[in-house]
C-alpha positions in Angstrom: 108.0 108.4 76.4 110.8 105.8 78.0 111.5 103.3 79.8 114.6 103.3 81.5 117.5 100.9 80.4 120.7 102.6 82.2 120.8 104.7 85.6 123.2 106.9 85.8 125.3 104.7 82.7 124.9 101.5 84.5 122.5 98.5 83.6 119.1 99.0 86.0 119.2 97.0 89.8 115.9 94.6 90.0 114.7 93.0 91.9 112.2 89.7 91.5 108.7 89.8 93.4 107.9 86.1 93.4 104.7 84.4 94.0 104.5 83.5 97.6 102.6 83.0 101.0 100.4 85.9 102.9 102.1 87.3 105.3 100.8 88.6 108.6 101.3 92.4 108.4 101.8 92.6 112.5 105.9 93.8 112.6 107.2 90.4 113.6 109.0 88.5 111.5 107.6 84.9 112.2 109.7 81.7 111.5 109.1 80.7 107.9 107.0 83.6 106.9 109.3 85.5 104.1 111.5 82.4 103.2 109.6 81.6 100.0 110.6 85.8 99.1 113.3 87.5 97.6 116.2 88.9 99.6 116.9 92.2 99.5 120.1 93.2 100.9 121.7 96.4 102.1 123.1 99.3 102.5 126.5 99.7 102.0 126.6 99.4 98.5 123.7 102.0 97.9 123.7 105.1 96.8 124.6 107.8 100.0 122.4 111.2 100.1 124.0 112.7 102.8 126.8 111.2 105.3 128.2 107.7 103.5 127.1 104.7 105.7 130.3 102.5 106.3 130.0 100.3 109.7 126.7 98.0 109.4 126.7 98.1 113.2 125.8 101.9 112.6 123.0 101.0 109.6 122.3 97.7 108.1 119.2 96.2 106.0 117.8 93.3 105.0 114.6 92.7 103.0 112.0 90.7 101.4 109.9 91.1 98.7 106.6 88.8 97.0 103.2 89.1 96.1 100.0 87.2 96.4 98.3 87.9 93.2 96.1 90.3 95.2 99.2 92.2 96.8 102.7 93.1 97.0 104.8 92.5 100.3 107.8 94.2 101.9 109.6 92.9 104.7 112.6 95.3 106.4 115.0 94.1 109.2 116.8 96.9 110.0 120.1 97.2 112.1 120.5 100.8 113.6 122.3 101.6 117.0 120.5 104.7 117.8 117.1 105.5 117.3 115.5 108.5 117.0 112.7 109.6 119.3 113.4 106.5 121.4 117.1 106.2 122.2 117.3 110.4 121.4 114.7 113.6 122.4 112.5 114.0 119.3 114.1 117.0 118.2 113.2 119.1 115.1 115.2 120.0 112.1 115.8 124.3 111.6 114.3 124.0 108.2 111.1 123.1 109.7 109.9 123.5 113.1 106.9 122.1 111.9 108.3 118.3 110.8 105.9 116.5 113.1 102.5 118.4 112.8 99.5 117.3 113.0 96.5 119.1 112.6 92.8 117.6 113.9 95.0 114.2 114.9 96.2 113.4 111.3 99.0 114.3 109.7 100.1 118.0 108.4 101.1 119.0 104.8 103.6 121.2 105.9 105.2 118.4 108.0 108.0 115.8 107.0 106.9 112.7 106.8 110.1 111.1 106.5 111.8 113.5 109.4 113.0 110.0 111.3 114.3 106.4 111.4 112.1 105.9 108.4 111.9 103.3 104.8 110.3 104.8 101.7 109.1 102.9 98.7 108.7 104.2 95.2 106.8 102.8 92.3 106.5 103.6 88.9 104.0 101.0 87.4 104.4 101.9 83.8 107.7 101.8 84.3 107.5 105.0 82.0 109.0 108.5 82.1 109.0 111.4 79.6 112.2 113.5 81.2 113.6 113.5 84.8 109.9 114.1 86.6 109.9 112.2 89.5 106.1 110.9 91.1 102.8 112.0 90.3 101.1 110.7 93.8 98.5 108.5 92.4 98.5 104.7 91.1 100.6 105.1 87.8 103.5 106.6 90.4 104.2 106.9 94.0 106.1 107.6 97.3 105.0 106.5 100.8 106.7 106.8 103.9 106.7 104.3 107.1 108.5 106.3 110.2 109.2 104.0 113.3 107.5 106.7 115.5 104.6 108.2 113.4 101.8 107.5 111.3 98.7 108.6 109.6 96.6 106.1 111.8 98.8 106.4 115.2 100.0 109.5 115.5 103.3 110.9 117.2 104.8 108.0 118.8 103.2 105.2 116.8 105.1 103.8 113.9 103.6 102.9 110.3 102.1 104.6 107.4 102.7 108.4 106.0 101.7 110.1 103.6 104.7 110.9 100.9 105.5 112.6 98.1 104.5 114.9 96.5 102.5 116.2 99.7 102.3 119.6 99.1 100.1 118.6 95.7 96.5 118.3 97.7 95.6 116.1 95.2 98.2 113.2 96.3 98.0 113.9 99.7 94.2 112.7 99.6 95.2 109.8 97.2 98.0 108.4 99.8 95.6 109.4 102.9 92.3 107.4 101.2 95.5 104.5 100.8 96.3 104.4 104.4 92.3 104.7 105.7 91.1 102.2 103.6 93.2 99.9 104.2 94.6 99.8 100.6 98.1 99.7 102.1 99.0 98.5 105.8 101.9 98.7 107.6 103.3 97.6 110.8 106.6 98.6 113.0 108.7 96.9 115.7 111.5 97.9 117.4 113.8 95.2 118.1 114.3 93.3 121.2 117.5 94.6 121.7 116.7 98.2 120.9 119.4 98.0 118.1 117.1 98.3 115.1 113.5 97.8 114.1 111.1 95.9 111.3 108.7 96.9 109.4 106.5 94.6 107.3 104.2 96.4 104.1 101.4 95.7 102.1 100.3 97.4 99.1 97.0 96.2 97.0 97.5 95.7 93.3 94.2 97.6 93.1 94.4 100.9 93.5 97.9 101.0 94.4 100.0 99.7 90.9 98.0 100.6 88.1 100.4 99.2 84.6 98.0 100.6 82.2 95.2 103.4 82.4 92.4 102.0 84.8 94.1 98.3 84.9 96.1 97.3 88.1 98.5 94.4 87.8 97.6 90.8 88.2 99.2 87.6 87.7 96.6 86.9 84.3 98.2 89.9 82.8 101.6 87.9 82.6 104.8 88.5 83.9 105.4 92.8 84.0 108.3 94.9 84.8 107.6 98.2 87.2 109.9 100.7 88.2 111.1 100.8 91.8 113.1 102.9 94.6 113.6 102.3 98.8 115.1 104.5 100.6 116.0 104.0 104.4 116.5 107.2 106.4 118.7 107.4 109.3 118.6 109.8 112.1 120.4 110.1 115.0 121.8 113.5 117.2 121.6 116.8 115.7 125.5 116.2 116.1 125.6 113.4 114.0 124.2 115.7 111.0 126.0 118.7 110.7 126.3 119.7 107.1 123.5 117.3 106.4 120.1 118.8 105.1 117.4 118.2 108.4 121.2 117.2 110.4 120.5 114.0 108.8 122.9 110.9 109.9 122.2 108.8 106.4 119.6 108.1 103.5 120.6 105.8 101.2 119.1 104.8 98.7 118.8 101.1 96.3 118.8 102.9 93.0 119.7 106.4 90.9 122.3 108.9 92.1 122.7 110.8 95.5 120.8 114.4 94.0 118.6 112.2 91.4 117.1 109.4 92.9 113.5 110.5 93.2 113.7 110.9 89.4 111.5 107.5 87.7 114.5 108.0 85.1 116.6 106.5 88.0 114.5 103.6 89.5 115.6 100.6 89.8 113.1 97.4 88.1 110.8 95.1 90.2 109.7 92.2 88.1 106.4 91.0 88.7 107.1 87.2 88.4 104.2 84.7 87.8 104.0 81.3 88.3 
């Protein structure tokens, strides 16, 4: 077993999650509310999946992260001029017609959860990996999804939580759906006055959500800790805009590990879990 010095030859990006206030998880970003959090910036210097973002006017980012002591916070501002479903039709992808099913009002396994304007979060809590696997879908390591215009709780047309993965694995599915109904993590999306963009604020319990060590989640009397960590922010526009792209994807970029590799824990980026 490792844990991961060097992605892709070059020392790990990390990122500090500081001790800080509650915020409200309600897709506003109130005066005040993430200024005692750490900045996360983006995406031009990220690593590009498909086309290579170069114009912040087309894709932008900027973050915040903290914690709590009882959770860990996320807060995205993100500049996009054209958003899909809203400023485009809400068309579908020829690898699967199916992207945005539903079945009985909740979300499909066949769909894609991320098949949108969409942010992803990773975690590897034991910050731990034995070759190139990537997530197993349960505490120790994860992938969730927050589309701008569906969700687990909402359906098509409401923003916020969806189910990541590995979905296919029925056994994660029901661990990130149990996440989402219980309230274990909450999210909440806004599009921006201006219609150029949209937030999204996140909130993920220590307990079930980050467990360091088997059956013990994080928390601040366990003493500073080091997880492993990847965001992803997914960009789609007009089928146009794609071509070539897997999905005709405009961009996904990505904080950490390389455009192929990223989903690997070998190529996570570090969140420090500061204490005060």
């Amino acid at each position: 077993m490792f844990t991961a010095a060097l992605v892709c030859g070059q020392p790990r990006k990390t990122l500090d999650a500081v001790p800080g206030k509650t915020p409200k998880i309600d897709g506003k970003l109130d005066k005040g509310e993430w200024s005692d959090a750490t900045p996360i910036r983006g995406v031009l210097d990220w690593t590009h999946t498909f086309s290579p973002t170069t114009d912040p006017k087309d894709l932008n980012l900027k973050g915040w992260v903290k914690h709590d002591g009882k959770r860990l916070y996320f807060a995205f501002e993100v500049d996009d001029d054209l958003l899909y479903g809203i400023d485009t039709p809400r068309w579908l992808p020829k690898e699967n017609p199916k992207a945005h099913d539903f079945v009985d009002g909740k979300p499909s396994r066949e769909a894609f959860p991320w098949f949108g304007d969409e942010m992803e979060i990773l975690l590897n809590a034991t910050n731990t990996f034995q070759g190139n696997e990537s997530v197993e879908g349960n505490g120790r390591s994860w992938q969730m999804v927050v589309n701008l215009t569906k969700s687990r709780l909402g359906g098509l047309g409401k923003g916020g939580l969806l189910e990541g993965e590995p979905r296919r694995d029925a056994k994660a599915f029901a661990t990130y759906s149990s996440w989402i109904d219980s309230g274990a993590m909450i999210a909440a999306t806004s599009v921006k006055p201006n219609r150029k963009g949209y937030i999204i604020e996140w909130s993920i319990a220590f307990d079930p959500c980050v467990e360091v060590e088997p059956g013990k989640f994080w928390s601040p009397a366990m003493g500073e800790r080091e997880v492993g960590i990847n965001i992803a922010l997914g960009d789609l526009d007009t089928p146009e805009k794609g071509v070539g792209n897997f999905g005709n994807f405009h961009h996904e970029d990505w904080f950490s590990g390389g455009p192929k590799t990223r989903t690997q824990l070998n190529n996570f980026g570090t969140l420090r879990l500061r204490v005060k």
